[in-house]
N, C-alpha and C positions, 0 to 999 in steps of 0.2 A: 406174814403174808404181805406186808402194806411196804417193805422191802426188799420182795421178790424173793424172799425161799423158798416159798410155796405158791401155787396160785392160789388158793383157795383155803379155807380155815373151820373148821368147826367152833361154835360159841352155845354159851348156855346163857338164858336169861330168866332172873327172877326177882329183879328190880331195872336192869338198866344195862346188863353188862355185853349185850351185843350191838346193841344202838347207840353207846357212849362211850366204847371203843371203837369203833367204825368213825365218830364224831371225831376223836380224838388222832386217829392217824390217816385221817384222809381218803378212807377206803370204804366202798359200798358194805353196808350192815342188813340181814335182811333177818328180823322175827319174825317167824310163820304164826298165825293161827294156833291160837293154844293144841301143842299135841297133835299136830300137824306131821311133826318128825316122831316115828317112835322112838318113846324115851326107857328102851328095854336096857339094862344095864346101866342107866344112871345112877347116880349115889344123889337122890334125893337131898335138896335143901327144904323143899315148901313146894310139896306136890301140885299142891292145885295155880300153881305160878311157873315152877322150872317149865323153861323151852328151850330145845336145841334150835340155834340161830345159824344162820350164815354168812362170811365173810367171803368177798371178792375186791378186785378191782373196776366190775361193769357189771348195769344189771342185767347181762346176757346171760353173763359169768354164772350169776345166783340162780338166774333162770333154767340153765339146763340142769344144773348140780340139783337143785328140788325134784328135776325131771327124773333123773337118775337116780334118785335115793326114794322117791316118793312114786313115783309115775304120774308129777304136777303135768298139767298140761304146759307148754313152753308157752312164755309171754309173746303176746303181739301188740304193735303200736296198737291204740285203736281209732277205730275209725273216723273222731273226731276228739279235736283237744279235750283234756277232762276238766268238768268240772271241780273247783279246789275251793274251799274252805278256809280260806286264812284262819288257823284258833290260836290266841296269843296265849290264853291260857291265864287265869288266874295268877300265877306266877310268874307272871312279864318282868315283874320289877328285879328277880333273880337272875336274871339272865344278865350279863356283858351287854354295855352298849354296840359293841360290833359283833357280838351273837344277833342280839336285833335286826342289826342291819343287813347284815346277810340275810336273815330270813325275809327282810322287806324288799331287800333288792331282788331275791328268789322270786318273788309274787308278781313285783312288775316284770319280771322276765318273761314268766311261765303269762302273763296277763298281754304281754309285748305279743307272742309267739301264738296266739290265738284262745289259750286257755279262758276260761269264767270263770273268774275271783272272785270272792266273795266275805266277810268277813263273816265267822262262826263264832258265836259267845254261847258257852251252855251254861245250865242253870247253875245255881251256886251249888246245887246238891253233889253235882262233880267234885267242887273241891274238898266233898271229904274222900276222895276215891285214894289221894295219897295217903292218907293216915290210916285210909282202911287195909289198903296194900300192905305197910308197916305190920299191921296187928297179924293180920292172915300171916308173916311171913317170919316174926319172931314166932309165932303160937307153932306152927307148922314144924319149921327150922328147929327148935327147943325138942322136939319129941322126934324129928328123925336122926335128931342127934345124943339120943339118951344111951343107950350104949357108949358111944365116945367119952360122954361126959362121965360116965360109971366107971371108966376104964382105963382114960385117956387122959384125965382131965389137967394131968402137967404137961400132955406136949397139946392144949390147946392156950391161946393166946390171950391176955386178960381181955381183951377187948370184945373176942368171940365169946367168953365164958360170962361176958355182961350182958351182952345181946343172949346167949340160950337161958339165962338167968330172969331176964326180962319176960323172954316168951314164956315162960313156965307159971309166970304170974299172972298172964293172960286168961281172965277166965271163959270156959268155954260158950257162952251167952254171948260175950262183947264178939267171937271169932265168928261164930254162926253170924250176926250182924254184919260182922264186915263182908261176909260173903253172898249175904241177903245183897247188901248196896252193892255188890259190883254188876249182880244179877237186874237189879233193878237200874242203873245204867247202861247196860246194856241194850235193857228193852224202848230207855227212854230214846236212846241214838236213831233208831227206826227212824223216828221223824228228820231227824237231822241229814240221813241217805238220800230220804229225797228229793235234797236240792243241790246235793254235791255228791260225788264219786269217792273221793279221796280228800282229808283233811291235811293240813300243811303247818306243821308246827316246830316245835323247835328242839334240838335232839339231843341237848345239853346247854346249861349256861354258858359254857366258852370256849377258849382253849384249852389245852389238857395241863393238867395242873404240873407246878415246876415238882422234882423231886420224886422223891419214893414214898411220901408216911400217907397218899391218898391215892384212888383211882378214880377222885371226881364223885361229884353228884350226880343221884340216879333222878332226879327230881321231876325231871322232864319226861320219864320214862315209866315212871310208875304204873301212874293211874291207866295207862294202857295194857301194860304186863297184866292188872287184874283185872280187868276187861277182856283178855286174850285176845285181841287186836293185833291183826299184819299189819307190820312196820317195815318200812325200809328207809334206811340213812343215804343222803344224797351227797356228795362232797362238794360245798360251791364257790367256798372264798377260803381268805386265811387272815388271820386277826392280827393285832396289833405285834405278837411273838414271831411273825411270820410260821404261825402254827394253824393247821386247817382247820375249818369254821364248816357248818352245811345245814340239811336242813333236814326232816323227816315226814313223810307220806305216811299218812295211818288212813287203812282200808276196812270194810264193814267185815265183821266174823266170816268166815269161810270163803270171802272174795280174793284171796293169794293171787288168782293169775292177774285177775283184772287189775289189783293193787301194783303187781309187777308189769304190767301194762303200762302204764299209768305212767309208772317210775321210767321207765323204757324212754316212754317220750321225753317227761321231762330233764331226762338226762342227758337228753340230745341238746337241750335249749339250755342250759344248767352249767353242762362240762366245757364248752367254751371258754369258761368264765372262769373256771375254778384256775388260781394260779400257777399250781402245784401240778398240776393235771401231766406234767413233763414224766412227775417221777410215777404214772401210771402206766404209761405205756410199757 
């Protein structure tokens, strides 16, 4: 999609893989609301996390495609700049120096352009939402995968058969827990809506990594996916590889249009910027 085969792309997310591919090639990434897209005909990884994503070039592009497949209402600017959330996130220190920077130039932009900036810190209770992610997704993954593993188990890959090896180990006490904390995050964000629209964080540590033996860390991506949290990936620089850099908008549960609203505008104030923006059109 991100070099015009297609316009448009189907993605599935259940740690990071439609908002850190979108990161990675320079192209609009949008995660709905958990279960937002019927997920009828999937092959289950970790139910309570798999979402169908979607990939574009614009977020008009993602906008009507939800309209179409869902009967979303279609994003409109709205009627004044949104409030935004700068959340650096516990894991700032993970990220690229010119990840960072991108996402701090992002802020004064959208701050330049009339937006309300604001800086968001959440409590430390968030930062177990990554490890919980993890647990929910081996324990999950391990047992939609037990057939395969009964059956399959030499055309799967040692590295997959470590991880469903892992989850099986997972007792079901620790799993209920991590599923307890994402619930109980969830509830705690209420407060957090109230003083901003959309949060502005970071959609991956950097650029996309050299080679084949990885696709990147989902790190930045997690704690959202179990939260089931609308995401959309913006594209707005390009780092030190001259490889595209951006930033990501996360919306409150079931606010998709507003969140693509949101994105609409800032991407009017955003895509200017972005270097790369040539091989969009």
């Amino acid at each position: 999609m991100a070099d015009f085969q297609v316009p448009l792309a189907f993605a599935t997310q259940t740690a990071g893989s439609t908002i850190r591919p979108a990161a990675f090639c320079g192209v609009v990434g949008y995660k709905p609301s958990f279960n937002r897209i019927n997920r009828a005909g999937l092959k289950f990884s970790a139910e309570s996390l798999d979402t169908i994503g979607l990939l574009a070039r614009h977020v008009e592009d993602v906008s009507l495609w939800a309209n179409v497949l869902v009967g979303q209402a279609l994003a409109v600017l709205p009627a004044r700049p949104p409030r935004v959330g700068l959340h650096r996130t516990t894991l700032w220190d993970q990220a690229s120096e010119s990840a960072q920077q991108a996402l701090q130039d992002a802020a004064q932009r959208l701050q330049a352009a009339g937006a309300q900036v604001s800086e968001v810190t959440l409590d430390k209770s968030f930062s177990l939402l990554y490890d919980a992610q993890g647990v929910v997704m081996r324990y999950e993954t391990a047992r939609a995968t037990a057939w395969e593993m009964a059956h399959r188990r030499d055309q799967l890959s040692d590295e997959f058969l470590l991880r469903l090896e892992q989850g099986w180990t997972i007792p079901h006490a620790q799993y209920l827990e991590a599923l307890a904390l994402a619930q109980q995050g969830r509830d705690r964000l209420a407060a957090v809506w109230q003083g901003c629209d959309v949060l502005l964080s970071l959609s991956a540590p950097g650029e996309a990594p050299a080679g084949l033996h990885s696709t990147g860390d989902s790190v930045f991506n997690r704690n959202w996916t179990l939260l089931g949290l609308p995401c959309v990936h913006l594209p707005t620089a390009a780092g030190p590889q001259c490889l595209p850099l951006g930033v990501q908008l996360i919306g409150p549960l079931g606010a998709d249009v507003a969140l693509l609203g949101a994105a609409l505008w800032a991407e009017a104030v955003l895509a200017p910027h972005f270097p790369l923006r040539e091989r969009l059109r």
